[in-house]
N, CA, C and O atoms as a GROMACS GRO file, in nm:
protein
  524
    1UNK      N    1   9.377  11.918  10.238
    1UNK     CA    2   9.389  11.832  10.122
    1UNK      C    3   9.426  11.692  10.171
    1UNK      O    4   9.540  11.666  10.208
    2UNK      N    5   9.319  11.595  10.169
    2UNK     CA    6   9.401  11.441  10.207
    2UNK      C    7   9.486  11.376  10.158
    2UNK      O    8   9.452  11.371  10.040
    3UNK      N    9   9.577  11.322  10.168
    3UNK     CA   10   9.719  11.309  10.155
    3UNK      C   11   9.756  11.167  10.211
    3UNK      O   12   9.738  11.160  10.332
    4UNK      N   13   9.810  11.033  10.142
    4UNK     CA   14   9.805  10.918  10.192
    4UNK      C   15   9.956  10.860  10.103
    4UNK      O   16  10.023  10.913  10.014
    5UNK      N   17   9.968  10.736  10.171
    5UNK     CA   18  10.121  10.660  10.155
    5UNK      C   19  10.103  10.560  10.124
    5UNK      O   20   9.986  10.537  10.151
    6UNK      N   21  10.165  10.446  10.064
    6UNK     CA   22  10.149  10.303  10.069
    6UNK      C   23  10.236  10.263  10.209
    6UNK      O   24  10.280  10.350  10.284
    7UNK      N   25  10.260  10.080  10.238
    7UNK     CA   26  10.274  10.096  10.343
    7UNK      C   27  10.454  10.127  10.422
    7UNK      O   28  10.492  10.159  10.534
    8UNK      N   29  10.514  10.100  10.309
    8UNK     CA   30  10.653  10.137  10.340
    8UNK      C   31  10.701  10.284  10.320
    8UNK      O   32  10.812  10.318  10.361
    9UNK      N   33  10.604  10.387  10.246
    9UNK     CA   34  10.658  10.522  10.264
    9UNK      C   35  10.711  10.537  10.121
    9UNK      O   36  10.770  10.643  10.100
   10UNK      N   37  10.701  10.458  10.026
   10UNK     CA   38  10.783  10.518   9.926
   10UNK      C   39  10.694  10.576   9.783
   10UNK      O   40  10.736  10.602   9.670
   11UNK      N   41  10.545  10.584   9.846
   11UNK     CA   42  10.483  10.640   9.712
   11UNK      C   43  10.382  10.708   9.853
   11UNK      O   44  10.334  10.642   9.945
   12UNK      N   45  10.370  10.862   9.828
   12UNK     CA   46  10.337  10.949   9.875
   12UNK      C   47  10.235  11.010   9.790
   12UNK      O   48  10.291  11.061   9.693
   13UNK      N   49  10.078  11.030   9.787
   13UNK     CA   50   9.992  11.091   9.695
   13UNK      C   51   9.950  11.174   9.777
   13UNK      O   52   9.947  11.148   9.897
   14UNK      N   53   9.906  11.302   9.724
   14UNK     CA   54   9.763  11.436   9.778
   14UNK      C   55   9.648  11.430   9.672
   14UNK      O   56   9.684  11.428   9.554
   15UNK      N   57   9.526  11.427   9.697
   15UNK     CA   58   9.423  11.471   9.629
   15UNK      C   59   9.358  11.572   9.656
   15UNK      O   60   9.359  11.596   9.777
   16UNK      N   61   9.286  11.663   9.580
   16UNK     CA   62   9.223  11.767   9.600
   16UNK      C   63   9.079  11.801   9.551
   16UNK      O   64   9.086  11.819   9.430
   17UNK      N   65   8.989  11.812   9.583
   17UNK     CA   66   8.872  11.886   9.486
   17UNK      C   67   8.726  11.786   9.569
   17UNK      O   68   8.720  11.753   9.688
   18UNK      N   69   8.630  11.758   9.469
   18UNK     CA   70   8.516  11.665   9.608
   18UNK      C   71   8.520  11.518   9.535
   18UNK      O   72   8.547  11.459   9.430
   19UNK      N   73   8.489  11.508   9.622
   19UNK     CA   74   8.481  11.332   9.640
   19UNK      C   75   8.364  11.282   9.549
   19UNK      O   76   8.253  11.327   9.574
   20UNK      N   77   8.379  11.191   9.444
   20UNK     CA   78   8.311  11.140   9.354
   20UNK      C   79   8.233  11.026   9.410
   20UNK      O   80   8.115  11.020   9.377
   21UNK      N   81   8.279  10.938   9.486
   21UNK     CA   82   8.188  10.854   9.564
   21UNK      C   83   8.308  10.747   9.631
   21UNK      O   84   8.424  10.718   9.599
   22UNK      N   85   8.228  10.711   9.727
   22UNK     CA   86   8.320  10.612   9.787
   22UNK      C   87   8.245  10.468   9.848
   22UNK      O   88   8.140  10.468   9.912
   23UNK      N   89   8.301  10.383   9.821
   23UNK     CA   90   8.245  10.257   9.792
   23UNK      C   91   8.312  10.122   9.869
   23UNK      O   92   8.414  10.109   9.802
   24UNK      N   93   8.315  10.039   9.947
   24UNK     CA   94   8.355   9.940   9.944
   24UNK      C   95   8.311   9.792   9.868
   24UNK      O   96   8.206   9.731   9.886
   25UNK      N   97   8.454   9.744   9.750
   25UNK     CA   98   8.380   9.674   9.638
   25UNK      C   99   8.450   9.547   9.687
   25UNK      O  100   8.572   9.539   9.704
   26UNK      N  101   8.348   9.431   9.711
   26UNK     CA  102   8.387   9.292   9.728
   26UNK      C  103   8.382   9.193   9.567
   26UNK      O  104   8.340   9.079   9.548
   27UNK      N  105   8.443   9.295   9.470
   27UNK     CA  106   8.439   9.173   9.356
   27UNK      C  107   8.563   9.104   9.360
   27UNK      O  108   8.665   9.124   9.426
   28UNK      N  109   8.522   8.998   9.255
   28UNK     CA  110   8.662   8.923   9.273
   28UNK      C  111   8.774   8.952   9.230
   28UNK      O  112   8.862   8.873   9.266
   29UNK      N  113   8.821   9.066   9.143
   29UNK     CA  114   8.926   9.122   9.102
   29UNK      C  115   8.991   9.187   9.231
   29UNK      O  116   9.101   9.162   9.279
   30UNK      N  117   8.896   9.274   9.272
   30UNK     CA  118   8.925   9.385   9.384
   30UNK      C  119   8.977   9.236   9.503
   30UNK      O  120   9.085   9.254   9.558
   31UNK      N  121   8.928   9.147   9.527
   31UNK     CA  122   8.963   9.034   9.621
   31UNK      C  123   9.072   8.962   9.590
   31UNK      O  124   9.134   8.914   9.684
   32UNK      N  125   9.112   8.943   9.473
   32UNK     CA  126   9.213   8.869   9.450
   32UNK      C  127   9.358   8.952   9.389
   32UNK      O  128   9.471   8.906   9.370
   33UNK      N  129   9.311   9.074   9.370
   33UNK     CA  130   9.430   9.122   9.431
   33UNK      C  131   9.505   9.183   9.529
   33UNK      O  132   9.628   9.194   9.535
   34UNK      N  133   9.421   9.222   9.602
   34UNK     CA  134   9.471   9.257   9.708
   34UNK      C  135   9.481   9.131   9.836
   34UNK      O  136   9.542   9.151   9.940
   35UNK      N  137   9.424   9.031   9.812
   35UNK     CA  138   9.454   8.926   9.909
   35UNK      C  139   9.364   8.947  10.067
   35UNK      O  140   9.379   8.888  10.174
   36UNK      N  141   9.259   9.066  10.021
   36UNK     CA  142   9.134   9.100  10.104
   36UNK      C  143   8.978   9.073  10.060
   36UNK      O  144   8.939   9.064   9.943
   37UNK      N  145   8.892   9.062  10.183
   37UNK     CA  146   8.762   9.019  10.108
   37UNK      C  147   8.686   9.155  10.051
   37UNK      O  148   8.581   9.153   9.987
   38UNK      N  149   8.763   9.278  10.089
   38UNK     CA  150   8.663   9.427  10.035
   38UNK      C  151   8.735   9.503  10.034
   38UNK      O  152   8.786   9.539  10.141
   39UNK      N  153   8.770   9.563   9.914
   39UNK     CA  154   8.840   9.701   9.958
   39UNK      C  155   8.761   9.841   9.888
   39UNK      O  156   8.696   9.855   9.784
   40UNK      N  157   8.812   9.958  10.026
   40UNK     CA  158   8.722  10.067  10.011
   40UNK      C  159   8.784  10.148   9.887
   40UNK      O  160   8.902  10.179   9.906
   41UNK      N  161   8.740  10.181   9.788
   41UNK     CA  162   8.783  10.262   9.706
   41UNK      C  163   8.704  10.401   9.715
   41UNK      O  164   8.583  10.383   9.727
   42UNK      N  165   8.752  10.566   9.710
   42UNK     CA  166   8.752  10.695   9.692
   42UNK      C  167   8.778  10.749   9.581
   42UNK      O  168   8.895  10.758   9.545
   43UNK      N  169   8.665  10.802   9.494
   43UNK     CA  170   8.706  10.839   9.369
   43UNK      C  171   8.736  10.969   9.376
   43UNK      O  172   8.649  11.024   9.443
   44UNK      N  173   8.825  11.053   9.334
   44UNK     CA  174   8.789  11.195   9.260
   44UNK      C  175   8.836  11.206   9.132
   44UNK      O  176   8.855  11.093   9.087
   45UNK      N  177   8.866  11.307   9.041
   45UNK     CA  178   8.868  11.326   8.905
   45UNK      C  179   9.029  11.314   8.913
   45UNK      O  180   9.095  11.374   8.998
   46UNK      N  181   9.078  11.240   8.824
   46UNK     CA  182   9.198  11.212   8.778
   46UNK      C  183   9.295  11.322   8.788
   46UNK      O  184   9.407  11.320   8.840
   47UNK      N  185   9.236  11.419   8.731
   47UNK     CA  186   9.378  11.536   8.750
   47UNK      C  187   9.394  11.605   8.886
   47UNK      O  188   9.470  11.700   8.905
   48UNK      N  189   9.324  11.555   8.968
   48UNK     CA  190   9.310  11.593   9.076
   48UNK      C  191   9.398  11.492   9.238
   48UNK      O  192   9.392  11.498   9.360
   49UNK      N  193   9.477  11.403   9.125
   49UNK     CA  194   9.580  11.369   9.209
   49UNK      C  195   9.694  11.371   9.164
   49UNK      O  196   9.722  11.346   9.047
   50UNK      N  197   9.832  11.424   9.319
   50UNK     CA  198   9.920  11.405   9.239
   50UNK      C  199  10.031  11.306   9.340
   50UNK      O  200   9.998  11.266   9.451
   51UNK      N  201  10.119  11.288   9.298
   51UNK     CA  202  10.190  11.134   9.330
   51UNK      C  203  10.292  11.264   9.385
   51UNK      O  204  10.334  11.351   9.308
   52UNK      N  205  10.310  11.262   9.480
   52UNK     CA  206  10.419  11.376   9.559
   52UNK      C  207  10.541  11.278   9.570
   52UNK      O  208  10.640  11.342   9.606
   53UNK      N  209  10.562  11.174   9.555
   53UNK     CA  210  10.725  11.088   9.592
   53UNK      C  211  10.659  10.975   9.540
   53UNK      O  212  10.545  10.929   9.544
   54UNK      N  213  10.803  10.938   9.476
   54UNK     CA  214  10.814  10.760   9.459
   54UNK      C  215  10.749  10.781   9.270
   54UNK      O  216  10.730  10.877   9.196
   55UNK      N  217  10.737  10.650   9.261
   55UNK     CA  218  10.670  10.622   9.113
   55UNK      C  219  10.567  10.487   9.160
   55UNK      O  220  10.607  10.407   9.245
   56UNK      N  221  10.478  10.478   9.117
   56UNK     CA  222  10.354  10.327   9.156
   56UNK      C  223  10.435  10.212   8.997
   56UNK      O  224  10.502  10.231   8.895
   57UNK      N  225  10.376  10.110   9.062
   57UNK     CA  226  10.401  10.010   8.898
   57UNK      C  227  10.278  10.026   8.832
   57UNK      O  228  10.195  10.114   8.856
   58UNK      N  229  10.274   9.965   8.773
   58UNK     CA  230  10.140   9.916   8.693
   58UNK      C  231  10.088   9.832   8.658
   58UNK      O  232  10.121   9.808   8.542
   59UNK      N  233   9.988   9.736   8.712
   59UNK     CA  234   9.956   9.650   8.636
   59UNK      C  235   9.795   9.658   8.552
   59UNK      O  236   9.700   9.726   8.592
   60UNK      N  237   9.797   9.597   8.466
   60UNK     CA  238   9.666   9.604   8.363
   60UNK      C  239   9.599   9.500   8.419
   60UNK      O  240   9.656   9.392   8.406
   61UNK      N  241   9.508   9.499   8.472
   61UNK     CA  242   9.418   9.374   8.530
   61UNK      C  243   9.288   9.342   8.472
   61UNK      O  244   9.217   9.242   8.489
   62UNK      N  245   9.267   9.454   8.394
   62UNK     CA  246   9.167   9.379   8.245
   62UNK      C  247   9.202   9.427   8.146
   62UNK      O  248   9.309   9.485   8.125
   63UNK      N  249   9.111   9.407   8.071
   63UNK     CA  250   9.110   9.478   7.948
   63UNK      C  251   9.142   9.648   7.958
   63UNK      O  252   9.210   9.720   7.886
   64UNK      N  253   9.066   9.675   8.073
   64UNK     CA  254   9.069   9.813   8.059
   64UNK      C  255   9.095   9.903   8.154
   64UNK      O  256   9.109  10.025   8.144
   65UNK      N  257   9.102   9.802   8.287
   65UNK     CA  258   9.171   9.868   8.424
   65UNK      C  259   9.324   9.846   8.460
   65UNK      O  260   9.396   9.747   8.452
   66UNK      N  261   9.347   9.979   8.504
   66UNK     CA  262   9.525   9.950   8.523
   66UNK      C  263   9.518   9.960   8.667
   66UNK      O  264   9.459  10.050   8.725
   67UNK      N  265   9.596   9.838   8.739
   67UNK     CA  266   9.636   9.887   8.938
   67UNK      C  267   9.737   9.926   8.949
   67UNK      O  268   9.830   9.862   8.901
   68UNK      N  269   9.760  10.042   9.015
   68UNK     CA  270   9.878  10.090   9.048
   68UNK      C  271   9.917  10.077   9.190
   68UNK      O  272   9.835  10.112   9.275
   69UNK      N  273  10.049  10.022   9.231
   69UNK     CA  274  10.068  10.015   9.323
   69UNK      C  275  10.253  10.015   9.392
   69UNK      O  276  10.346  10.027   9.313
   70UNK      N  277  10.274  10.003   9.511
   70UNK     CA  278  10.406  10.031   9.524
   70UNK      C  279  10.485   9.875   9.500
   70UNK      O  280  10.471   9.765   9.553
   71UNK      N  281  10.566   9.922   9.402
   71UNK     CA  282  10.678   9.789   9.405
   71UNK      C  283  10.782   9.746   9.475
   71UNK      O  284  10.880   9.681   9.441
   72UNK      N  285  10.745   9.798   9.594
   72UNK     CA  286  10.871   9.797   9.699
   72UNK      C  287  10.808   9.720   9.801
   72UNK      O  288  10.864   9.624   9.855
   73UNK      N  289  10.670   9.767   9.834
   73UNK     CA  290  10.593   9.666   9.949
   73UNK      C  291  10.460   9.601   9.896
   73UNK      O  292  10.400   9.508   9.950
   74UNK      N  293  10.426   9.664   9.789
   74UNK     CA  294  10.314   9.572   9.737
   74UNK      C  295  10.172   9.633   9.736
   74UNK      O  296  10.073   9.596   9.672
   75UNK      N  297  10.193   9.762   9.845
   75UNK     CA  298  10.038   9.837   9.846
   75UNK      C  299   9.965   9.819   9.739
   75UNK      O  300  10.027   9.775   9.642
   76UNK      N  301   9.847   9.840   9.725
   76UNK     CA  302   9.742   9.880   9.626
   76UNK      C  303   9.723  10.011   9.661
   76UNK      O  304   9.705  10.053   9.776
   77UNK      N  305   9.729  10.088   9.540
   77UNK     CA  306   9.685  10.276   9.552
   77UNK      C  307   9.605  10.269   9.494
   77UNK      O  308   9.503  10.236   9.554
   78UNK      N  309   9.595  10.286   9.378
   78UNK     CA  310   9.524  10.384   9.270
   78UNK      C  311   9.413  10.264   9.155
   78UNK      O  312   9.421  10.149   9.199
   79UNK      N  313   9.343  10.271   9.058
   79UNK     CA  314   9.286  10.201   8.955
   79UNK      C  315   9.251  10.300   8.854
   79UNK      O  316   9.190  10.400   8.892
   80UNK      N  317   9.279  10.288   8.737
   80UNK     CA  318   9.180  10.386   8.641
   80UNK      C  319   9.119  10.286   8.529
   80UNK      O  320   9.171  10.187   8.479
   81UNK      N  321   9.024  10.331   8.512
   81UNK     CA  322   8.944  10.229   8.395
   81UNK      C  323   8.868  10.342   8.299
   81UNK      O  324   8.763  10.391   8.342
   82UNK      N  325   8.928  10.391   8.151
   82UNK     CA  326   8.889  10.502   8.141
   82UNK      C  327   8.750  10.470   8.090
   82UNK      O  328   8.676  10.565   8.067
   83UNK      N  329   8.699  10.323   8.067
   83UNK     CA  330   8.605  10.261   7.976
   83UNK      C  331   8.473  10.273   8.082
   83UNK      O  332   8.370  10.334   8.052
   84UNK      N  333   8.495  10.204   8.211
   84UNK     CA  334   8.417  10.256   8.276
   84UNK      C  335   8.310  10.378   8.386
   84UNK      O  336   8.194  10.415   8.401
   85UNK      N  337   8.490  10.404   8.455
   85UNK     CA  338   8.480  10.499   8.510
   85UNK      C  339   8.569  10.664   8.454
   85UNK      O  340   8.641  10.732   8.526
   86UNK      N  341   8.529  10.695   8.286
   86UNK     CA  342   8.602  10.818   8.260
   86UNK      C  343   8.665  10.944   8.340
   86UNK      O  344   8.593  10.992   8.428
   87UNK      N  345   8.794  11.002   8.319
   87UNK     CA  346   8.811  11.126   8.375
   87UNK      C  347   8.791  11.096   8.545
   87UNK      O  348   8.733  11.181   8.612
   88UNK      N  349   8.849  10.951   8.618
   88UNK     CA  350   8.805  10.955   8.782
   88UNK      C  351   8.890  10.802   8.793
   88UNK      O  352   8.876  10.696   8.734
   89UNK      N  353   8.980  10.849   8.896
   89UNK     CA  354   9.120  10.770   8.967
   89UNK      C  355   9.016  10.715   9.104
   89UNK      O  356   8.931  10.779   9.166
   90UNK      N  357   9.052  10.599   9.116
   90UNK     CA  358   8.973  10.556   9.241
   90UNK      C  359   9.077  10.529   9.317
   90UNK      O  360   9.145  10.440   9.267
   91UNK      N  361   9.122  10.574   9.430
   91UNK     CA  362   9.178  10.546   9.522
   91UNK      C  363   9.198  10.509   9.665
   91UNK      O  364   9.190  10.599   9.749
   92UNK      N  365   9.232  10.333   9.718
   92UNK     CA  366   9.252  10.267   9.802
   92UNK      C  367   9.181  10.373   9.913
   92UNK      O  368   9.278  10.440   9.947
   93UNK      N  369   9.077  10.418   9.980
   93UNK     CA  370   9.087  10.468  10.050
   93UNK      C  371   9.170  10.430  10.240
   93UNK      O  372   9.198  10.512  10.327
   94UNK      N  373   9.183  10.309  10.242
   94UNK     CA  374   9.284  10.295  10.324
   94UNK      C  375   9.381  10.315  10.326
   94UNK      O  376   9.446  10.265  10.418
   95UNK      N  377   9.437  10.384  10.243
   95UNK     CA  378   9.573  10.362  10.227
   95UNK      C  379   9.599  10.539  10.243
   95UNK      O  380   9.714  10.580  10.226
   96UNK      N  381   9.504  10.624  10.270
   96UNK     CA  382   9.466  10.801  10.319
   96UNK      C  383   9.580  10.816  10.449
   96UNK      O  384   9.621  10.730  10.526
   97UNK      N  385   9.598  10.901  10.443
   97UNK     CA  386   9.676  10.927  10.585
   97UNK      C  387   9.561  10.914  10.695
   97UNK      O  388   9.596  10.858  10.799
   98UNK      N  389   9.438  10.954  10.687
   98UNK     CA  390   9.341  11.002  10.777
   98UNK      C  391   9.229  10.923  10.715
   98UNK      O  392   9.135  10.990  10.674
   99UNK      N  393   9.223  10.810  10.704
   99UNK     CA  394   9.106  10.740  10.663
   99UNK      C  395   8.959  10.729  10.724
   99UNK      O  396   8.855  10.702  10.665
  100UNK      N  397   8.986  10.761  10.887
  100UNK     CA  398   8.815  10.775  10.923
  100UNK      C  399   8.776  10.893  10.868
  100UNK      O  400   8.656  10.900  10.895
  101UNK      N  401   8.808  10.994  10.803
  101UNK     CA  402   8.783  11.104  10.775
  101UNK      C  403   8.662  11.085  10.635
  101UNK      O  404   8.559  11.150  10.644
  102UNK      N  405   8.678  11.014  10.537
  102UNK     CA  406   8.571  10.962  10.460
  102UNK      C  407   8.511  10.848  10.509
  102UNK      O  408   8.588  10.762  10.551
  103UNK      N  409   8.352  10.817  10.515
  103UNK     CA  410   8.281  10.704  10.534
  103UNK      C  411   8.216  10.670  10.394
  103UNK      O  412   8.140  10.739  10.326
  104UNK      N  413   8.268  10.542  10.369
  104UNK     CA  414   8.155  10.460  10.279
  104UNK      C  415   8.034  10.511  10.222
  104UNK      O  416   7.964  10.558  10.312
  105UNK      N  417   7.971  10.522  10.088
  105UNK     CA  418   7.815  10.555  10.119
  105UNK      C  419   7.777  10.382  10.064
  105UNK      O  420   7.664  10.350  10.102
  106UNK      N  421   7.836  10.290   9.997
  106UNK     CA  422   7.771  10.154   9.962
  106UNK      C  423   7.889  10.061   9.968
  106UNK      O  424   8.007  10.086   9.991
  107UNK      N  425   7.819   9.926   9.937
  107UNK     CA  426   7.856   9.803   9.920
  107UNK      C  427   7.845   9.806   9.716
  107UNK      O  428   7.740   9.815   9.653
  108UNK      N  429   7.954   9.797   9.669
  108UNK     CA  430   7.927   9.719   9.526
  108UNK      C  431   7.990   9.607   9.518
  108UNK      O  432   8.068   9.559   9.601
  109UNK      N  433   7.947   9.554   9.396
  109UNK     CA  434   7.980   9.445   9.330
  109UNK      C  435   7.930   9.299   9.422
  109UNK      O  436   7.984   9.189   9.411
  110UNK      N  437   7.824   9.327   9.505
  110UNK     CA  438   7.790   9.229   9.584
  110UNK      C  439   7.758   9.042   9.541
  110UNK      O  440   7.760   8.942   9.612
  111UNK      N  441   7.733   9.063   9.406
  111UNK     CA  442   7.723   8.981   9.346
  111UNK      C  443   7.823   8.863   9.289
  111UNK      O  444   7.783   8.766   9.224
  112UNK      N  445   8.005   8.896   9.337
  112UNK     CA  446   8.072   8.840   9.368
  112UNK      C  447   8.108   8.787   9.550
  112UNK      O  448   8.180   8.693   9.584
  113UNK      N  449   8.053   8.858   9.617
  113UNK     CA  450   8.055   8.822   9.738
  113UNK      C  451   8.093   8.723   9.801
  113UNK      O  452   8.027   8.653   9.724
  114UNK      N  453   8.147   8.634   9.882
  114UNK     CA  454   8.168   8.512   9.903
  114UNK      C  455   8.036   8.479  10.080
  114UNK      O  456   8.016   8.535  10.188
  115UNK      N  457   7.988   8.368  10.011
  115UNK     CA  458   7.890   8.361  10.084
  115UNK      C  459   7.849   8.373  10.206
  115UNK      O  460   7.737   8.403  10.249
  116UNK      N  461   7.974   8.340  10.274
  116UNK     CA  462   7.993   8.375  10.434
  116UNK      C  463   8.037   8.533  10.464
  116UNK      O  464   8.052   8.563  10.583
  117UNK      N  465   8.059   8.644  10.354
  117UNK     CA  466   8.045   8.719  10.424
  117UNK      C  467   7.958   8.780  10.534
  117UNK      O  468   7.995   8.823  10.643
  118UNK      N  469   7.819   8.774  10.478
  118UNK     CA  470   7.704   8.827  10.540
  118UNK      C  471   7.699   8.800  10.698
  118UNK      O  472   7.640   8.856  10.790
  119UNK      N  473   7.800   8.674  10.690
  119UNK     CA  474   7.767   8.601  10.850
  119UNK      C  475   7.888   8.676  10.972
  119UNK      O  476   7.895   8.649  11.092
  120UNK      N  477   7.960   8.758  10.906
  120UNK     CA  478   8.088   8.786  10.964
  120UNK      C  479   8.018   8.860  11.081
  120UNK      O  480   8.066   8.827  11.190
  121UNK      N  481   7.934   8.935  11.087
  121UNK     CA  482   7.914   9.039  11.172
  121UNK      C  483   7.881   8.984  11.323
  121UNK      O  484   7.896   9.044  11.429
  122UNK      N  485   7.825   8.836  11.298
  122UNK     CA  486   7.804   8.740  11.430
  122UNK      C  487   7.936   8.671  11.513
  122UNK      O  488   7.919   8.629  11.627
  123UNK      N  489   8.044   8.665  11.460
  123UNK     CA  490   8.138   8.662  11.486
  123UNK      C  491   8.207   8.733  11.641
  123UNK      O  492   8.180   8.847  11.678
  124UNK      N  493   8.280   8.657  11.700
  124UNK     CA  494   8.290   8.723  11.832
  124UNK      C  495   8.445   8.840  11.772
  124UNK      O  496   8.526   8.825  11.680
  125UNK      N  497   8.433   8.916  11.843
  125UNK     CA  498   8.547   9.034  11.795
  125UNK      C  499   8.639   9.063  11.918
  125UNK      O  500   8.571   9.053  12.020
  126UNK      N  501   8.757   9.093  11.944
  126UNK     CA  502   8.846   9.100  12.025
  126UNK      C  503   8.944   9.207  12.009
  126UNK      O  504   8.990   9.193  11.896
  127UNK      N  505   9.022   9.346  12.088
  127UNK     CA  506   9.056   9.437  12.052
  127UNK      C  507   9.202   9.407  11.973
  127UNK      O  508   9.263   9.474  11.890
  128UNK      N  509   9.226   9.298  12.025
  128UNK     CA  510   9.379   9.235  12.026
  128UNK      C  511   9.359   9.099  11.962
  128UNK      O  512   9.249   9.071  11.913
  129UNK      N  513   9.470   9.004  11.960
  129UNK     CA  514   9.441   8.884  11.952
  129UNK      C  515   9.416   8.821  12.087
  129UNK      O  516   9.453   8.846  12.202
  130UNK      N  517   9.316   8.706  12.016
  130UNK     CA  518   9.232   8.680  12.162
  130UNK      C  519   9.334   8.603  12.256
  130UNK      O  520   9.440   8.576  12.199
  131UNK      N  521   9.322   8.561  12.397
  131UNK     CA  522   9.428   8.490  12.491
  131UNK      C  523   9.419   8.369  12.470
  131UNK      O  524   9.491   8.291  12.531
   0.00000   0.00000   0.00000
């Protein structure tokens, strides 16, 4: 059963059952709150997680999506939007204990994108920070 933390330890989740889809979404909500250009979200069906320690906050970030996250360090966990995505919790998949363990199947919301992403991949990369 995969099983993940925010980053100080104080909100502990397990999920169980199959994986509804998993996505990395570069819109601008998903970007501006988390203070990243993409984050991977993992859906499964709502009752199918449970919050083993801690309590998440909440915030309402539209009309109809709530972020849940830890108020102690700030993680992003969880989203539910029952308008769009009914009966299915999407959850931070980075934030898994074992995150290479699910891969991506898409890119959404590309259409907020910021234009230089596309170019990142030319970029020189370094294991560390460079000398």
């Amino acid at each position: 059963m995969p099983s993940g933390r925010c980053h100080c330890g104080s909100i502990r989740y397990a999920v169980s059952g199959e994986v509804k889809h998993h996505a990395v979404c570069l819109c601008e909500d998903c970007r501006r709150s988390s203070g990243a250009l993409l984050v991977p979200w993992i859906a499964f069906a709502t009752d199918e997680l449970t919050v083993t320690q801690g309590e998440a906050k909440v915030y309402q970030s539209s009309e109809h999506g709530e972020r849940h996250f830890c108020g102690d360090c700030g993680t992003g966990l969880f989203y539910y939007n029952e308008t769009m995505l009914p009966g299915i919790v999407d959850i931070q998949s980075a934030t898994l204990d074992n995150p290479e363990v699910f891969v991506p199947q898409a890119h959404i919301q590309m259409a907020d994108s910021l234009r230089w992403e596309a170019s990142l991949d030319a970029l020189p990369r370094f294991d560390r920070f460079p000398g």
